[in-house]
Each structure stands twice: as C-alpha cells, then as structure tokens.
VOGU-3710 file (C-alpha; in Angstrom, 3 decimals, decimal comma):
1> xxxxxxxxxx> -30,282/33,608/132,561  -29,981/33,276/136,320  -26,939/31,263/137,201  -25,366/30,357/140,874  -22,102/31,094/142,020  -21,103/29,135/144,895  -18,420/26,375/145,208  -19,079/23,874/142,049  -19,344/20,774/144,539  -22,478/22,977/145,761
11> xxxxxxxxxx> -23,881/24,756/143,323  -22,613/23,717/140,139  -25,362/20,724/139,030  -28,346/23,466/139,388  -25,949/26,215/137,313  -25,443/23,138/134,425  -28,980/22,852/133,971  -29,038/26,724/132,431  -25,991/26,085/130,841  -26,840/23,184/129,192
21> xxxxxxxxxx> -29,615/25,087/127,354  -27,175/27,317/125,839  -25,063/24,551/124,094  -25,201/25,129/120,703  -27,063/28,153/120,755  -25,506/30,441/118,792  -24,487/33,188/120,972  -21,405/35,299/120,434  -21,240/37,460/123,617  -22,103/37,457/126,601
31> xxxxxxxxxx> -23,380/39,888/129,326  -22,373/39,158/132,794  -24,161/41,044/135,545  -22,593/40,177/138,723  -22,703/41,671/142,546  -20,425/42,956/144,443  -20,164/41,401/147,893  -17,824/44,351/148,996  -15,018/41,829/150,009  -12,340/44,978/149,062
41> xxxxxxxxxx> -14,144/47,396/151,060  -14,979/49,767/148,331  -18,568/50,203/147,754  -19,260/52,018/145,029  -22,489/53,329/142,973  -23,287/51,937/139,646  -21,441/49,663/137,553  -17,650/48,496/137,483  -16,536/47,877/133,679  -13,438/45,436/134,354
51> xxxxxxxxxx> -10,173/47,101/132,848  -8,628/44,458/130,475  -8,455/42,235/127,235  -8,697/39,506/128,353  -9,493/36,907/131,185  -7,841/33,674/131,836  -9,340/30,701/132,929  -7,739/26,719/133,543  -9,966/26,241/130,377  -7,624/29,187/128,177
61> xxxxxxxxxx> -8,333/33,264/127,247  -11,970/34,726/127,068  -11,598/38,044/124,969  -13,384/40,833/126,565  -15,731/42,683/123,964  -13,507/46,164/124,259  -15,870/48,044/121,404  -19,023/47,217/123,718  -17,193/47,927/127,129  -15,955/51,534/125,836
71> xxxxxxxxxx> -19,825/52,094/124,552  -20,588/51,623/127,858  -18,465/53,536/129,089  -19,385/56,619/127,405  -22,179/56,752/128,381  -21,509/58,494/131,493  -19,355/61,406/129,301  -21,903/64,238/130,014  -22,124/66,859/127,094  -23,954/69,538/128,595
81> xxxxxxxxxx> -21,890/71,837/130,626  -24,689/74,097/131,709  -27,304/71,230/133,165  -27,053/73,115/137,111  -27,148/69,279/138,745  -25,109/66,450/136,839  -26,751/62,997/137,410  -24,575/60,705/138,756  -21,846/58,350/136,827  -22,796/54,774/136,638
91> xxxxxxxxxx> -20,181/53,579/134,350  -17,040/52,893/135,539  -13,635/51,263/136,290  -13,683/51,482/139,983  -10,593/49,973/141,251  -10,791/47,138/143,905  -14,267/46,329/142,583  -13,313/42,700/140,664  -10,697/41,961/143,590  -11,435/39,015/145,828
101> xxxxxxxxxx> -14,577/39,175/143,746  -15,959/34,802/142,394  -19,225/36,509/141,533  -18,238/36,093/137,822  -15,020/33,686/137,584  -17,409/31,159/138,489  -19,553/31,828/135,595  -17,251/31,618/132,773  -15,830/27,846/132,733  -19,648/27,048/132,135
111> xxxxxxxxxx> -19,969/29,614/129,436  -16,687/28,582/128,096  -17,857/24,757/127,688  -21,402/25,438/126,382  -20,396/28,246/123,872  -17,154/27,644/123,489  -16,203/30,805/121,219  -17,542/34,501/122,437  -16,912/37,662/123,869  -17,103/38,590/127,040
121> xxxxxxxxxx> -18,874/42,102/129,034  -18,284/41,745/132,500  -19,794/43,915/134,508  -19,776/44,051/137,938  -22,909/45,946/140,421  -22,490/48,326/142,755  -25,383/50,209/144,418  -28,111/51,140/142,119  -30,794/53,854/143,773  -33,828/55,776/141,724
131> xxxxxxxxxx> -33,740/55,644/138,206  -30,285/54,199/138,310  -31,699/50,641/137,092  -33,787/52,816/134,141  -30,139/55,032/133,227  -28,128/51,261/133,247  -30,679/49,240/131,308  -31,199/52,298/128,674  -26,817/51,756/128,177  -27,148/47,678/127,808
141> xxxxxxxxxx> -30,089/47,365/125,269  -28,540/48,282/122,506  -26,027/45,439/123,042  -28,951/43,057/123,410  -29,496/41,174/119,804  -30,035/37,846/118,849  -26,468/36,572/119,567  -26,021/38,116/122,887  -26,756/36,348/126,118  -27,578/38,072/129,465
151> xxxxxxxxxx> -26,139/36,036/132,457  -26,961/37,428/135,845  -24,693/35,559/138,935  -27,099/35,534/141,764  -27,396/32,809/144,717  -30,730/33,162/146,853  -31,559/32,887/150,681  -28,341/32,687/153,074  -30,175/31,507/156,055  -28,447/30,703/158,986
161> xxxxxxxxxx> -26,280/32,885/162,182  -23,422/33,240/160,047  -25,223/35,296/157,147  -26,952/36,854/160,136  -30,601/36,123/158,735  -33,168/33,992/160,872  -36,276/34,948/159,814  -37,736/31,389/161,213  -36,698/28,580/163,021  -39,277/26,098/162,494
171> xxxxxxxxxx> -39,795/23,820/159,125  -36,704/25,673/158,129  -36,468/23,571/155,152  -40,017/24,311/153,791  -39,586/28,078/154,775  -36,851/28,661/153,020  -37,862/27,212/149,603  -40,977/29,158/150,664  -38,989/32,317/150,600  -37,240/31,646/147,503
181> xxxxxxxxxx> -40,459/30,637/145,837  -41,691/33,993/146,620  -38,671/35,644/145,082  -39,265/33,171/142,250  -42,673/34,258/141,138  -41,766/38,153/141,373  -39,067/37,595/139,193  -40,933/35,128/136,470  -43,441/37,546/136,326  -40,621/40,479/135,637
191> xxxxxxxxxx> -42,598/42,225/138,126  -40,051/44,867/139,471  -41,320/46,857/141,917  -42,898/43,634/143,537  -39,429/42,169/143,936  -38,324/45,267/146,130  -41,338/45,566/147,584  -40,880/41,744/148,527  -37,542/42,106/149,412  -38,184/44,748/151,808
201> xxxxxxxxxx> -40,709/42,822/153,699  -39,035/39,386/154,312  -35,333/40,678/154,251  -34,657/37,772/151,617  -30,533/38,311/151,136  -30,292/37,215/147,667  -26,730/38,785/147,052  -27,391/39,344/143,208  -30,998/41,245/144,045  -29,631/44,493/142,349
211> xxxxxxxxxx> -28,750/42,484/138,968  -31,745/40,946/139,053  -33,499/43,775/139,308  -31,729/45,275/136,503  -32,240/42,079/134,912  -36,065/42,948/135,262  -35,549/46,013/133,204  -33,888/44,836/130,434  -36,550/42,013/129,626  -38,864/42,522/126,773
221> xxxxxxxxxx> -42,373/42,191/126,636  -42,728/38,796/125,153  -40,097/37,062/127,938  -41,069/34,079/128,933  -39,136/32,696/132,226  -38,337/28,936/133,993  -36,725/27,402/136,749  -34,936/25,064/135,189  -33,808/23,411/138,950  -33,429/24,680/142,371
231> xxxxxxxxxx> -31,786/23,316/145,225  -30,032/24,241/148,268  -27,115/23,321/150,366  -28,559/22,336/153,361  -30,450/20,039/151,472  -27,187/18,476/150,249  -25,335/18,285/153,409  -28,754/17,668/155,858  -27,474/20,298/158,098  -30,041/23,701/157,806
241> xxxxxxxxxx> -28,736/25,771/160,338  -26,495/26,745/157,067  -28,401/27,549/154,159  -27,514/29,255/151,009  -30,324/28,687/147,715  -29,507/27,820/144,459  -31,926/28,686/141,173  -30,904/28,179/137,246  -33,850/30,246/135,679  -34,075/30,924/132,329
251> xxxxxxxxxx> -35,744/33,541/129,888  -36,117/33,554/126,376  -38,433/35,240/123,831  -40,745/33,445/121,928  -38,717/33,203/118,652  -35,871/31,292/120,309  -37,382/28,382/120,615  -36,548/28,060/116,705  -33,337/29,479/117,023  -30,989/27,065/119,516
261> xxxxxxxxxx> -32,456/27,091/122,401  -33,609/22,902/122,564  -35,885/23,378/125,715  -39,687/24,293/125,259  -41,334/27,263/127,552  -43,922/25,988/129,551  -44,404/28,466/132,777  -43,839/26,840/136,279  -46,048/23,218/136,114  -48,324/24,201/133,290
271> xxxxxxxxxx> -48,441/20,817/130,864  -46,837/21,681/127,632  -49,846/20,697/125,361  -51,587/23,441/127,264  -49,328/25,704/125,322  -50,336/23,245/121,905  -46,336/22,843/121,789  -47,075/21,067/118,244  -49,398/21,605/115,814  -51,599/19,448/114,700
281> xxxxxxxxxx> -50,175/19,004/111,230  -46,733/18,432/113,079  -48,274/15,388/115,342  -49,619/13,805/112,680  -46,415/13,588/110,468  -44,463/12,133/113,712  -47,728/9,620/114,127  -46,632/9,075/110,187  -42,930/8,711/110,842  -43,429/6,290/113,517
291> xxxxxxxxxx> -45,957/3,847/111,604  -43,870/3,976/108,292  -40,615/3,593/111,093  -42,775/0,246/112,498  -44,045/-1,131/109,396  -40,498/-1,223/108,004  -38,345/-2,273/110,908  -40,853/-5,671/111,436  -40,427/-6,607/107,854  -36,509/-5,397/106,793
301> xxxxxxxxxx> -34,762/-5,466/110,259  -34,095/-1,321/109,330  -35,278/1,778/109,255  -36,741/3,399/106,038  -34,891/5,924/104,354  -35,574/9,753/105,111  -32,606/11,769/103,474  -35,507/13,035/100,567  -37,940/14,232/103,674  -35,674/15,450/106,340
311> xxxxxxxxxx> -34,950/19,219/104,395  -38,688/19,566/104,484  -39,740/18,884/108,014  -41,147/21,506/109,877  -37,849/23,510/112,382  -39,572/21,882/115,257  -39,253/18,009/114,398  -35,592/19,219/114,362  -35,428/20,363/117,312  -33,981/18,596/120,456
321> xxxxxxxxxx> -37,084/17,010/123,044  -36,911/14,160/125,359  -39,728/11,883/123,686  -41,122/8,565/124,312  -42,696/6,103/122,028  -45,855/3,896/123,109  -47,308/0,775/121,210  -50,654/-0,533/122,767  -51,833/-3,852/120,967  -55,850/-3,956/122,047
331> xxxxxxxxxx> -55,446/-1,784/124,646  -53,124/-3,180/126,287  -48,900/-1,955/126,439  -46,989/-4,268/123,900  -43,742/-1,912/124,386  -42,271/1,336/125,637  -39,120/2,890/125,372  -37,931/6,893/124,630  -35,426/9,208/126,422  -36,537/11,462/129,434
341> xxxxxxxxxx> -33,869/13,948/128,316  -33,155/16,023/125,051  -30,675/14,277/123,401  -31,650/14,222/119,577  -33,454/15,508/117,571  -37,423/15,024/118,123  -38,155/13,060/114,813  -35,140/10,844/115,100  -36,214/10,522/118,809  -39,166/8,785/117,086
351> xxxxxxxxxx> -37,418/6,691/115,026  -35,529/5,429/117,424  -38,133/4,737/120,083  -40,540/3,080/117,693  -37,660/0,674/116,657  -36,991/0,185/120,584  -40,324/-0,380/121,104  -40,690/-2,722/118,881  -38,002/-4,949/119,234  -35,773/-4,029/122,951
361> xxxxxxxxxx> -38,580/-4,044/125,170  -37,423/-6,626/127,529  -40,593/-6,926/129,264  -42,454/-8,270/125,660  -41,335/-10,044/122,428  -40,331/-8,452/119,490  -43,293/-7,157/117,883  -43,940/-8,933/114,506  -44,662/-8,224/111,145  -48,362/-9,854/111,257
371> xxxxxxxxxx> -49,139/-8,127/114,338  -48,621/-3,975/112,801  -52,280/-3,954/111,466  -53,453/-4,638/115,185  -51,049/-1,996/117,076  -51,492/1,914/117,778  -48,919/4,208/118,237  -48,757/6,767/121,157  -46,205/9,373/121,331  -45,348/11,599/124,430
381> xxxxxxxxxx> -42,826/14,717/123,875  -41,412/15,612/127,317  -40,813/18,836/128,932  -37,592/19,483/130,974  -37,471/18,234/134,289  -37,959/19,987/137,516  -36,800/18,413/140,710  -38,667/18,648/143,473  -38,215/18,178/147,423  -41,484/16,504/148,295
391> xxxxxxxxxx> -43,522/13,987/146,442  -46,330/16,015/147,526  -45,962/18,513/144,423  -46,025/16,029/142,199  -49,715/15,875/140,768  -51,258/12,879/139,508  -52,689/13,277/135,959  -50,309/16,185/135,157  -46,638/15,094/135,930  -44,396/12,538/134,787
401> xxxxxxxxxx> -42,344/11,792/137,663  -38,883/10,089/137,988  -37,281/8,696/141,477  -34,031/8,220/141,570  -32,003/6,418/145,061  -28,304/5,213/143,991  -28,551/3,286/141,103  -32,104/2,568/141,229  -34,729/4,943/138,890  -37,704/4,165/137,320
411> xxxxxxxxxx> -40,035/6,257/135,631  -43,766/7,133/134,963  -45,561/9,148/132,457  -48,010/11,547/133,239  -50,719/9,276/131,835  -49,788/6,164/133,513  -51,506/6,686/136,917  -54,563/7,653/135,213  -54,499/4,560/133,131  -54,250/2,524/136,479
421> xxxxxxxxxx> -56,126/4,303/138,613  -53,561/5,081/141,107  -53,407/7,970/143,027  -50,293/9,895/144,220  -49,296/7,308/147,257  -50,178/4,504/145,333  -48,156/5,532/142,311  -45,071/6,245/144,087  -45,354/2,118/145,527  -45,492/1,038/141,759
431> xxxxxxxxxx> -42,740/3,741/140,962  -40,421/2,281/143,610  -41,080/-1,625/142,735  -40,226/-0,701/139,076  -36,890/0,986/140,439  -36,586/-2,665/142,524  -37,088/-1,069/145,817  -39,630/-1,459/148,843  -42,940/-0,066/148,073  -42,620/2,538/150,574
441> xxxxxxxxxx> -38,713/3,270/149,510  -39,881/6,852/148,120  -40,488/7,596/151,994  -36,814/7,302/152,753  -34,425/9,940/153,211  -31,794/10,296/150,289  -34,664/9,861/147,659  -35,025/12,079/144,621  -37,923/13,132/142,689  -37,878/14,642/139,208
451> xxxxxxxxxx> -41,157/16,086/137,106  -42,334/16,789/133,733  -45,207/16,871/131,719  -45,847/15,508/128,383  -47,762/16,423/125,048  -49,242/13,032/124,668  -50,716/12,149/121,284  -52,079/8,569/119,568  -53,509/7,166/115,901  -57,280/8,358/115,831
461> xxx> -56,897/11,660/118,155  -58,814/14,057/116,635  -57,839/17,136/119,355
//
C-alpha cells in the first residue's frame, strides 16, 4: 500500500481509505518503507534499519520485528574477502536518519487501529543508485508472505515557490492532478523504469519516489493495483499556489480477495462485472436469497432462517460489498434501498435490502403479500468509491455517482440514467433535486462527487 504522510487534518481521510481495507485482514507485520527528507543533514545510501524494540505511540508500544530487522541486516556482512571491489552496504543503522523524521510516525496510529496486533520493520530510504533497488528488494522478499503487509509513506506533487517546483502556472489545479495521474499509471502498471524515466522528464517531487520504486520491485506478477482516493491540499484550503498531493493506492494479489481484504480489484474505472466479479452460480443463489428473503418477510413480518445454509455459501457471499437491492413491479420501481459502502457481509447485505425494500421505502407502500408473484428482483454489488474533482469524469452508463454538499447527498446507480434517458448534465439536475438542492447545485463550489460501478443482475438474466 501507498499511504500519505502529511498533517492528519490534511491528509489523513485519503490515508483511511487504504487503511480501512486492511481492517480485519489478518496481517501480523508490517513493512514500512519510508523517505528520508534529510531534515538531520545526513544523507546516506541505502536503507536505515531503526535501532530499537520498540516504538511508542499516544495509542501504546508497537514491537519492532528484531528477528526480521537483524536478517536484514546481515545481509550486508560480506563473506568473501578476496572479491577486489566490495559492493556497497545498504543495510544499516545510520544514526540521525529517523531524527526529525514523520515519514513513518504518521503511519503507525492507522496501522495500529486497523490491525491492532503486529510487528513492526521500519525502514527508512536513503539514496538508492544502479542495482541498489534489485540488492534491497532481493533482502525484503523473503519477509513477504501472506501475513505481511508492505506500506510505502509517500505524498505526491509539492507544487508551489516554497517546494521550489513550478512547472505551470495556468489550470494549476487540472495540471497537477495531471501530473500525479501520470505518476499514477506508471506505478499501477509496476512499470519501473517508466516511473524514472517519467520522473526525470516532468521533475514530479514525490518525496517517497525511491520507495516506490523499490515498491515496484518487490511486486509480483499477478499484482493488481487501485487508487482507492486522491486529493490534494489546495483543493481543501482553495488556495493552489501551495500544493502538496495525496494518493491511498492499493495492491493485492489475486488470492486476497478471499483472504481479508473486503474490497474487489477492478483497475482504474473498469465496471466490476467486466471482471465477472460473481459467477453465475453465485448471482443466482443471491437472486434466491432475496426472493425466499421477500416471500417470507410479506407473509411473517421476518426473515427466514439461514443458520443450515450459511456454512455452505460460496467465500464470496461472505465477503464484505456495498450492495443495493431493486424491486420493479411491471417495470416500474416499487422500492430501493442498499448501502453504498461495505459494511456487511454481501448476502446479509441482501437480506437486509430486500426487507428494506420491501417495507422502508418511504417513497412507496409496503409491498404486500399478494403483490410477490408480480415483482422482480434486481441486485447491484458496488465497487469502492472513487472521488473525483469534476463531474466531467463521471460517465453516464458506467458510474454510479454520489454528490454530497453539507448534509445534502443523494445517489444514482449506474443504470439509472440509462433507464431515464438522461445524459451527464441532465443527471446531475435529478441528482441534486433528490439531495433537495437547485438543479444546477452540482455547479457550485464546495460540491463533492463520488463514483462506482456496479455488477447489476435481475430474475430472468441469462448473461
């Protein structure tokens, strides 16, 4: 993972989004790759292995993983007296290197919240030249397994006179997302030498570059990334002649999905049942679950029993996915309700939303008993949501989309507009009169925009 490390009150809603992935997750140690801003003066080569057992923060002790840092460390013992040029020592405990240093303090009240129990690697980056980034990765793998998370502390542009980087001074605020959107697709792709290369052509002072970069080494073939949210601070303070980015991006392998990790890996606005998410098999058992769920609830006033059924569900049904539940009577909506976010697991999700359908949409009567026969049941699993700047890159047909302006939101799925026939302008109106604002509220300043997409299924689908 790819986490921030600016002041909370700046960065520390995009760093929750990566963090919140990792609740319940399993891991038992964790990685920590962070740079060195050279705030002691003492620049040094390689990698800085902090000396101690433990680290203290407001939230109590983080042991440090001592059997992993001395592995580490050995690594740099060389054996063979007679080799005529000695390559260079990249493990180390270079005093000076952690003082002054929030590249990783920052880091671990979020680790210590979402994991609660683990131990701890810190290491902090120097300067890595040549194969250095080959000679470091070849050290870490073998402390890469299934319980062990890699967190890399990295913030993006620093635009502005202060950070001495002014690449533009036009459309600042769609040149520097730009920029990091650049970076972005070099590193989702784990494409290496493209980072530097890109790096050395736009000057982009991301200060974690080098553990990224080593981050890029250490990935395995079947990595899949996402940015989970961006954001940046002269968006939050409307003042861009200061600008520092902010990115939570996450990577996991394929297997995870089954193993803790509650988010789904779709790359960067690809619709999840692109991917087929679910099988076939597993739609039609929700479709199943959420018929039995209806016929029950309208007679009984509960839901039917599933304690003989749950053990046998597929590992995905179990798994955590924002989901909503649709009932159409004739073709036309007799109730919708779900969550956008992934609070439960996905076939209680659709237990609950077919019974909140059914009975707590405010906009219909409950739905009765007589009427079952005549109703179909659509169900749309979510993806996680990406917030966006401009309502221009949300696409009609393909996103969900959420605004949000104080306490008003309303939401869309991505099929809605199709239904209607809307396109993007005209959606946003209906968005903003279902959040009780002016049509033309999602023009304002102080607006946000949120989008997903959906794996939409219904009774009769054959795909």
């Amino acid at each position: 993972m790819i986490s921030p490390h600016a002041g909370y009150q700046y960065s520390g809603q995009v760093a929750a989004y990566g963090y919140n992935a990792l609740k319940d997750s399993g891991f038992t140690r964790v990685i920590i790759l962070s740079p060195s801003h050279f705030r002691s003066g003492k620049r040094f080569r390689g990698v800085s292995i902090l000396n101690a057992k433990n680290i203290k923060t407001p939230l109590g002790l983080i042991p440090i993983d001592l059997d992993a840092c001395k592995q580490l460390l050995d690594t740099s013992k060389d054996s063979s007296s007679n080799v005529s040029r000695k390559p260079a020592i990249l493990f180390g405990s270079y005093e000076g290197a952690y003082q002054g240093e929030h590249s990783m303090e920052t880091q671990l009240p979020f680790l210590q919240m979402a994991l609660n129990t683990f131990k701890l690697v810190p290491i902090m980056v120097g300067i890595l030249i040549e194969d250095d980034f080959e000679r470091v990765a070849n050290a870490l793998q073998p402390l890469i397994d299934d319980k062990t998370i890699v967190v890399v502390s990295s913030d993006f542009t620093h635009y502005g006179e202060g950070y001495g980087y002014i690449p533009f001074r036009k459309d600042i605020e769609k040149n520097i997302k730009a920029l990091d959107y650049g970076a972005f697709d070099k590193i989702l792709n784990k494409d290496f030498e493209g980072l530097k290369t890109y790096r050395k052509e736009t000057g982009i002072n991301a200060c974690g570059i080098m553990p990224i970069e080593l981050l890029l080494k250490l990935l395995p073939d079947n990595a899949s990334g996402e940015i989970l949210n961006y954001d940046t601070s002269g968006h939050q303070s409307r003042d861009f002649s200061f600008s520092v980015s902010y990115a939570s991006i996450l990577f996991t392998k394929s297997s995870e999905v089954k193993s803790g990790l509650h988010i789904p890996l779709p790359q960067e606005k690809t619709s999840i049942s692109q991917q087929s998410l679910l099988t076939s098999e597993e739609k039609v058992l929700l479709l199943s679950l959420a018929r039995n769920t209806l016929e029950t609830y309208t007679k009984t006033g509960t839901s039917q029993k599933l304690d003989h059924v749950t053990d046998k569900l597929p590992l995905r049904l179990k798994e955590k996915y924002g989901v909503f539940v649709t009932l159409k009577k004739s073709g036309e909506l007799r109730g919708c309700i779900g969550h956008i976010l992934p609070r439960t697991s996905l076939f209680q999700g659709v237990i609950e939303n077919t019974i909140n359908s059914s009975s707590n949409d405010r906009r219909f009567p409950p739905v009765d008993a007589k009427e079952v026969s005549d109703i179909t049941i659509e169900i749309s699993v979510l993806s996680p949501l990406e917030k966006i700047h401009d309502p221009v890159e949300f696409m009609v047909g393909k996103d969900g989309i959420i605004i949000r302006k104080g306490p008003a939101s309303a939401v869309f799925l991505p099929q809605v507009a199709v239904e209607q026939g809307w396109g993007r302008a005209e959606t946003l109106c209906h968005l903003c009169q279902k959040a009780g604002l002016s049509r033309d509220a999602w023009k304002e300043d102080g607006m946000e925009f949120y989008i997903f997409t959906a794996d939409v299924f219904h009774e009769g689908d054959r795909t």
